[in-house]
MIDO-232722 format. One record per residue: x, y, z of N, C-alpha, C in turn; residue in three letters; residue number from 1. Coordinates in steps of 0.05 Angstrom, whole numbers. Example, Ala and Ser with C-alpha at 12.3 -4.5 7.8 and 13.67 -1.06 7.14 Angstrom:
// MIDO-232722
<nuti n_east="264" n_north="-114" n_up="156" ca_east="246" ca_north="-90" ca_up="156" c_east="264" c_north="-66" c_up="156" r="ALA" k="1"/>
<nuti n_east="257" n_north="-45" n_up="142" ca_east="273" ca_north="-21" ca_up="143" c_east="258" c_north="1" c_up="157" r="SER" k="2"/>
END
This chain:
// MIDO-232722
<nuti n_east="70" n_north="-28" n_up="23" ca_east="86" ca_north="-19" ca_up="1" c_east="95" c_north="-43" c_up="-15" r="UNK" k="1"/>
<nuti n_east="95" n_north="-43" n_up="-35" ca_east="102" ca_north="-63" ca_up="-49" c_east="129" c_north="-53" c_up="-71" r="UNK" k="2"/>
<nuti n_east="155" n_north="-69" n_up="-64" ca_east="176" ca_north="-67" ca_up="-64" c_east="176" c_north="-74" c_up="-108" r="UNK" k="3"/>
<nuti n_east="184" n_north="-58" n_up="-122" ca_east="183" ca_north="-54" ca_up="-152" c_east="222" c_north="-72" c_up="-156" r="UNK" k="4"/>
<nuti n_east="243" n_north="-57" n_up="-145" ca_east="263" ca_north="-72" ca_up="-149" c_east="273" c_north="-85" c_up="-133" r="UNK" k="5"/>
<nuti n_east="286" n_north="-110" n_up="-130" ca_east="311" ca_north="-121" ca_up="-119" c_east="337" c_north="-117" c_up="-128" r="UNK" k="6"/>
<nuti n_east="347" n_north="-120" n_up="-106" ca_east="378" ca_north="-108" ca_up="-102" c_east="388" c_north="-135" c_up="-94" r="UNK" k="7"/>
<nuti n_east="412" n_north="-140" n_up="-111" ca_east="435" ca_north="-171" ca_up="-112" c_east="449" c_north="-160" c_up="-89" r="UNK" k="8"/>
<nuti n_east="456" n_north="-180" n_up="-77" ca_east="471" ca_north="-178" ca_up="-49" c_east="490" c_north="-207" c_up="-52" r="UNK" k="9"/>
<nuti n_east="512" n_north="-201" n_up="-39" ca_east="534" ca_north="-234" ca_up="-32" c_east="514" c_north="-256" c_up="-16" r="UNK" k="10"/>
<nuti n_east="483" n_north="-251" n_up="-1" ca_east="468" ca_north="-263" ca_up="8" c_east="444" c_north="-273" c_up="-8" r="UNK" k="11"/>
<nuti n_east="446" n_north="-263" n_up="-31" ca_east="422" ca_north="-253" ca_up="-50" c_east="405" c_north="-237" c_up="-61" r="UNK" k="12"/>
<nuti n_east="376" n_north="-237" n_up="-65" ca_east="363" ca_north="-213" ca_up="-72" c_east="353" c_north="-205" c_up="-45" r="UNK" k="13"/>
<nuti n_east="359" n_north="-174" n_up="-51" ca_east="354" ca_north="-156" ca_up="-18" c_east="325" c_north="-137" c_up="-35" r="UNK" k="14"/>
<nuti n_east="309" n_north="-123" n_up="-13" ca_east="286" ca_north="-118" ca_up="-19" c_east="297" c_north="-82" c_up="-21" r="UNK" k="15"/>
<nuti n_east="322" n_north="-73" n_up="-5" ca_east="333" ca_north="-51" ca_up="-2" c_east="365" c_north="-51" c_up="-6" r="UNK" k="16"/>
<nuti n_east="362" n_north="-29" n_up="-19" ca_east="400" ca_north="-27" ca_up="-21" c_east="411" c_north="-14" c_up="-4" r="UNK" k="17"/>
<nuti n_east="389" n_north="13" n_up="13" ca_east="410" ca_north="24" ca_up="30" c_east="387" c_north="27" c_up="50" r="UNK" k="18"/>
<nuti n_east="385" n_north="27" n_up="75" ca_east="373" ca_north="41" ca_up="93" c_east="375" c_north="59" c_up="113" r="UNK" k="19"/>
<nuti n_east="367" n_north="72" n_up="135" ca_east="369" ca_north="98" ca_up="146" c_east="375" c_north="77" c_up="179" r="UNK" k="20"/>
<nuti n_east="383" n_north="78" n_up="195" ca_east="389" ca_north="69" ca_up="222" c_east="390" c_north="96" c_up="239" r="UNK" k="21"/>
<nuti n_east="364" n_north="100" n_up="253" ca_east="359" ca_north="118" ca_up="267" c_east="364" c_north="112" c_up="299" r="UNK" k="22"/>
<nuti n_east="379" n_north="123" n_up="318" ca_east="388" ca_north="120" ca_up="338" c_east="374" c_north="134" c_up="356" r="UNK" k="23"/>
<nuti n_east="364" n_north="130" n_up="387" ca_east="343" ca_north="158" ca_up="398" c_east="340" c_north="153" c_up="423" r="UNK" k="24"/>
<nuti n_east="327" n_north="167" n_up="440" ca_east="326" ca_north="179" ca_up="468" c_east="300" c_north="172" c_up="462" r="UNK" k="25"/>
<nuti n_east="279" n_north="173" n_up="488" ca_east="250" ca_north="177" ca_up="485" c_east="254" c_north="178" c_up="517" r="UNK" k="26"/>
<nuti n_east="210" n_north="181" n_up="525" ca_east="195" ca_north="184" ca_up="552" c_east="182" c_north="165" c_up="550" r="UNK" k="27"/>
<nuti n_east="177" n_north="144" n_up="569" ca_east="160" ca_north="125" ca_up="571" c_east="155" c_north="121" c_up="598" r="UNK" k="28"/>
<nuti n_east="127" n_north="116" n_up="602" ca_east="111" ca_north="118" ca_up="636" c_east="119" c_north="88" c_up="638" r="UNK" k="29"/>
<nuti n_east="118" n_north="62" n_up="632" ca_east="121" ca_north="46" ca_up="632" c_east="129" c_north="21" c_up="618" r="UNK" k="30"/>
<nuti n_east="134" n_north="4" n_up="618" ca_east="142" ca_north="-20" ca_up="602" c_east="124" c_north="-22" c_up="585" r="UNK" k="31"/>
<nuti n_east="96" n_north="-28" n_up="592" ca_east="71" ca_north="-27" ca_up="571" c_east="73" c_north="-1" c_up="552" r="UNK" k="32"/>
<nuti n_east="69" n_north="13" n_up="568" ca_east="80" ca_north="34" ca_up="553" c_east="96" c_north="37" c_up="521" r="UNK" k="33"/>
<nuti n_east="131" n_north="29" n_up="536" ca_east="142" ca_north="23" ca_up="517" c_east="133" c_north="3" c_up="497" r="UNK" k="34"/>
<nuti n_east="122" n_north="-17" n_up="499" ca_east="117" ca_north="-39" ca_up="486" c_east="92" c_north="-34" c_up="461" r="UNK" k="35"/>
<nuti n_east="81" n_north="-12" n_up="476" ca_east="52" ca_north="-16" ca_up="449" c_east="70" c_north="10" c_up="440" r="UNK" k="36"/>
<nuti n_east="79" n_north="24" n_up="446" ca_east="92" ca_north="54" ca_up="423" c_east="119" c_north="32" c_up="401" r="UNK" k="37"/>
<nuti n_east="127" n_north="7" n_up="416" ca_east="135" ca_north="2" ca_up="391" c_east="132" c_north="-17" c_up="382" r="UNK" k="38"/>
<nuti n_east="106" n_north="-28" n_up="383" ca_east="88" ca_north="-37" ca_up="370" c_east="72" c_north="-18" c_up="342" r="UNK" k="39"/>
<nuti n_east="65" n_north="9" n_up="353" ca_east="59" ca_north="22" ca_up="337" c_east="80" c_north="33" c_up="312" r="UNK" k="40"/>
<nuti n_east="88" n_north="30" n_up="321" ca_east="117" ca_north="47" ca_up="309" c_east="127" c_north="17" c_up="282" r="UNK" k="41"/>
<nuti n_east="129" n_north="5" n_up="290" ca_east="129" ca_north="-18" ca_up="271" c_east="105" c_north="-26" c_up="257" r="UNK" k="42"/>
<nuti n_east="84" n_north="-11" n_up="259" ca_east="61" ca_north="-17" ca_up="240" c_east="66" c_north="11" c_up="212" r="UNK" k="43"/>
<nuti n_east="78" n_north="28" n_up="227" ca_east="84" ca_north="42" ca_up="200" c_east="100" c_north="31" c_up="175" r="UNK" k="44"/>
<nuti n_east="99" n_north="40" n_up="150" ca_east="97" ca_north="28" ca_up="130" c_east="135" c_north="35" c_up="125" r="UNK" k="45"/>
<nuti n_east="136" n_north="52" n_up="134" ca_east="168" ca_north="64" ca_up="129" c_east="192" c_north="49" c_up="145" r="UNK" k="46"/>
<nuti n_east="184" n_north="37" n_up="169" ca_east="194" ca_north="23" ca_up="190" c_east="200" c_north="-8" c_up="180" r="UNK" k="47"/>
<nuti n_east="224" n_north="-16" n_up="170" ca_east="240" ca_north="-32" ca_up="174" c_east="234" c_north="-55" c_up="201" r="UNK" k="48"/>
<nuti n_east="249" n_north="-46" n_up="219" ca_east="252" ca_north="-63" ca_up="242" c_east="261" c_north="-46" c_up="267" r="UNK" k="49"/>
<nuti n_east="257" n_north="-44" n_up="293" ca_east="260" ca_north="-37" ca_up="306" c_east="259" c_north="-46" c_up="338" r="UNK" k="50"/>
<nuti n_east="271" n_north="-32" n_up="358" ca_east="268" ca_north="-31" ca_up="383" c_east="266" c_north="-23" c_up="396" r="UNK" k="51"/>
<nuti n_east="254" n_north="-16" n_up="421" ca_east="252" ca_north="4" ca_up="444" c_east="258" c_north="-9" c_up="465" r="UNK" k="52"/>
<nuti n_east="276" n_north="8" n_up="484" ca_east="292" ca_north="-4" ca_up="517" c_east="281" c_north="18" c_up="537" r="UNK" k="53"/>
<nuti n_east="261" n_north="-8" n_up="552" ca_east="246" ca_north="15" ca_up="571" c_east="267" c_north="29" c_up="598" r="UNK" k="54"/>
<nuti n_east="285" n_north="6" n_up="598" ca_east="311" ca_north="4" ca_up="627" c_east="320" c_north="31" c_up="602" r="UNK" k="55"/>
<nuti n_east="333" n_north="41" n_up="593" ca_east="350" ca_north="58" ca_up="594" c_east="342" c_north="85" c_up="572" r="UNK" k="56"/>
<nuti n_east="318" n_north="70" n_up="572" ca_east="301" ca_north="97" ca_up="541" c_east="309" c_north="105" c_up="528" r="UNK" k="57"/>
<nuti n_east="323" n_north="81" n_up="505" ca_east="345" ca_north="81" ca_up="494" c_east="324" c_north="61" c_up="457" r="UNK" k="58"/>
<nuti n_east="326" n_north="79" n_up="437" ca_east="309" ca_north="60" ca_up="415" c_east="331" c_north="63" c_up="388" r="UNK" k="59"/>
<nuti n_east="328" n_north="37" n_up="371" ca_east="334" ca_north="35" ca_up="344" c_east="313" c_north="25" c_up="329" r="UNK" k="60"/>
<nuti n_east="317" n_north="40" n_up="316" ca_east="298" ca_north="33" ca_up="277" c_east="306" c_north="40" c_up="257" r="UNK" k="61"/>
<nuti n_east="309" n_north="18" n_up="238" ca_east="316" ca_north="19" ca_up="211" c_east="300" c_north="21" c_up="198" r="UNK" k="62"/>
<nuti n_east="295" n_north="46" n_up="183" ca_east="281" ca_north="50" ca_up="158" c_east="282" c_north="57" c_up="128" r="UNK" k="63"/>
<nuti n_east="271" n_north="56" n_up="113" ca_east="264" ca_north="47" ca_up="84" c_east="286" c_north="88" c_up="82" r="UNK" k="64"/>
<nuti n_east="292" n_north="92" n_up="73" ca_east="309" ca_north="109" ca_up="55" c_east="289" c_north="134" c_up="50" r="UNK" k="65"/>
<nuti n_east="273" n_north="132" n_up="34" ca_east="253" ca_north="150" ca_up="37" c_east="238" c_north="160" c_up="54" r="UNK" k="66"/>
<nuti n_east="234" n_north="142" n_up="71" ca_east="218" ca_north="153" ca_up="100" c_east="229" c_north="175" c_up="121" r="UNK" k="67"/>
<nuti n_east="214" n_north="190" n_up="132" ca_east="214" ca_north="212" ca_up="141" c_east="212" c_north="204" c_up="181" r="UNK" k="68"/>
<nuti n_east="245" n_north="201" n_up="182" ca_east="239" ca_north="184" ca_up="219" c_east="235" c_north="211" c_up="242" r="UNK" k="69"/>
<nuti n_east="236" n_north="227" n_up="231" ca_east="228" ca_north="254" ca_up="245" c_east="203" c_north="249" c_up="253" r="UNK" k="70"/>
<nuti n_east="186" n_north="253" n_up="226" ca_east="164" ca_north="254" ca_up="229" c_east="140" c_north="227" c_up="240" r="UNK" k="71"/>
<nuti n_east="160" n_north="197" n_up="238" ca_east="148" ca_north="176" ca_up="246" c_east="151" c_north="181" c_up="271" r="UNK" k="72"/>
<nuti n_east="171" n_north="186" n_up="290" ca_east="170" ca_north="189" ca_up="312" c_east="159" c_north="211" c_up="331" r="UNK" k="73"/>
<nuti n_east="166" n_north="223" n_up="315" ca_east="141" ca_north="248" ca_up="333" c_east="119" c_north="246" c_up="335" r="UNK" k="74"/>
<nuti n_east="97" n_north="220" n_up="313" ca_east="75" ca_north="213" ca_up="311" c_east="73" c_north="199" c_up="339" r="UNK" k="75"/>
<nuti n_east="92" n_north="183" n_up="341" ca_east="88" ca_north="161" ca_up="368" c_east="90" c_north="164" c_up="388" r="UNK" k="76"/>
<nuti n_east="110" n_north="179" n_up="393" ca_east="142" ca_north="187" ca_up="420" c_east="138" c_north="220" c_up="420" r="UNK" k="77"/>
<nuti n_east="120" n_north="230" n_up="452" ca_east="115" ca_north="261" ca_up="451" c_east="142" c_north="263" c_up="456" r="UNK" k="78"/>
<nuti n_east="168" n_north="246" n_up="468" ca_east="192" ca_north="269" ca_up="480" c_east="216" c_north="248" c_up="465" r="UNK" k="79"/>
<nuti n_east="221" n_north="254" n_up="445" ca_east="243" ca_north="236" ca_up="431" c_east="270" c_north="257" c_up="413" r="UNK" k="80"/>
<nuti n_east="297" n_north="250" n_up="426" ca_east="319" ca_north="266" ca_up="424" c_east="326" c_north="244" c_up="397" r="UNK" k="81"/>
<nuti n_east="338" n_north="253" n_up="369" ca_east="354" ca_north="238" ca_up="358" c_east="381" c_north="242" c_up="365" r="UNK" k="82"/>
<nuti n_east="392" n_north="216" n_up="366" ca_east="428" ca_north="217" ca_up="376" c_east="441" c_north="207" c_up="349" r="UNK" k="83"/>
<nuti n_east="425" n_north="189" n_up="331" ca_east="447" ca_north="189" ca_up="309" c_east="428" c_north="186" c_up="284" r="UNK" k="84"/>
<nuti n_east="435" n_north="186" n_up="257" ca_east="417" ca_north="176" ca_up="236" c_east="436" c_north="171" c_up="215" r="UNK" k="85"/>
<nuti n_east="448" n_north="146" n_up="208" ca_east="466" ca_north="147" ca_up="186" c_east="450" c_north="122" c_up="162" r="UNK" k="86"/>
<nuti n_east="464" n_north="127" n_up="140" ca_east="443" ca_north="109" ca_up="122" c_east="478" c_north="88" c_up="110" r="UNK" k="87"/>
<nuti n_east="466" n_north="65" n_up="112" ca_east="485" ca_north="37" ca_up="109" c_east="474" c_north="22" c_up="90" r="UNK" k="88"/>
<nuti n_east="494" n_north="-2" n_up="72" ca_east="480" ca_north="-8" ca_up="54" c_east="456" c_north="-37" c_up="71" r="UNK" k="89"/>
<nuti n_east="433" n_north="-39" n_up="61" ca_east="429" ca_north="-62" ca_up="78" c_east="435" c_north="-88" c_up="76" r="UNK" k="90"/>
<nuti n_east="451" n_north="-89" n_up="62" ca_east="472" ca_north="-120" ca_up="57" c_east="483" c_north="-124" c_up="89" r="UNK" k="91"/>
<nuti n_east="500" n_north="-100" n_up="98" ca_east="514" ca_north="-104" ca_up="127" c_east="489" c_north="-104" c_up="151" r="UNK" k="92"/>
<nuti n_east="462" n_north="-98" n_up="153" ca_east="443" ca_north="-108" ca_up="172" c_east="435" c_north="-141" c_up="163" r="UNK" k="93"/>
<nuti n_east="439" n_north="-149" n_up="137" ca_east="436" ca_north="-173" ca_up="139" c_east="462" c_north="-189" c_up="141" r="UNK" k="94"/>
<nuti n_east="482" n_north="-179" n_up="141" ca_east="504" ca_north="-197" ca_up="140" c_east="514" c_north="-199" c_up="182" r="UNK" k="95"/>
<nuti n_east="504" n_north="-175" n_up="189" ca_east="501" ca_north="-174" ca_up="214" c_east="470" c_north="-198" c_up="232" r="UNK" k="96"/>
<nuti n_east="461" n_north="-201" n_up="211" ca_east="435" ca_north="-222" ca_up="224" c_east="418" c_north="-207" c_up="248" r="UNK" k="97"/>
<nuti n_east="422" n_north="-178" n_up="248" ca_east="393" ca_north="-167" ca_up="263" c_east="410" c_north="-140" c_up="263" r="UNK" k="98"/>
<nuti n_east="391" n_north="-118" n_up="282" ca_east="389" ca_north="-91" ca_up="264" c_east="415" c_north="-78" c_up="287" r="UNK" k="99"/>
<nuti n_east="427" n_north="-82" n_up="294" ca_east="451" ca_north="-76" ca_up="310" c_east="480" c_north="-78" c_up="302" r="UNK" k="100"/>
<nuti n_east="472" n_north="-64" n_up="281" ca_east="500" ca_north="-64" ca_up="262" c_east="517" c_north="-47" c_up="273" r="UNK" k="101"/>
END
């Protein structure tokens, strides 16, 4: 995707003004496991940045506003519960310095 505006931030020019912080449950057989689903999951185009925790099957990803995290995740993750989805401006994931705002 190639980003058309920038957004002024107290940090500078941001590539996004607001993004979606998707919170979630999943099934994973193992660590590999976990590791290539979020691998995959970060090759999608809508996906920001993210994580997956194989100890407690516990994931975050921030995504682009428009993107559809329903549907990214049900592509990847057959058994995934959402627990939260709120949209923040992304000035506070960068003023936070990683996606754990």
């Amino acid at each position: 995707m190639i980003v058309k505006e920038w957004f002024e931030t107290k940090f500078g020019s941001a590539p996004y003004k607001e993004v979606s912080i998707v919170k979630f449950s999943f099934e994973a057989d193992s660590q590999e496991d976990t590791a290539f689903k979020q691998y995959t999951l970060l090759l999608d185009v809508g996906v920001i940045q993210g994580h997956l925790e194989f100890a407690t099957k516990k994931g975050i990803l921030i995504f682009e506003t428009n993107a559809d995290p329903k549907a990214i995740l049900s592509k990847e993750l057959t058994s995934v519960t959402i627990d939260s989805d709120e949209k923040i401006a992304y000035e506070k994931v960068m003023e936070s310095n990683n996606m754990f705002v």
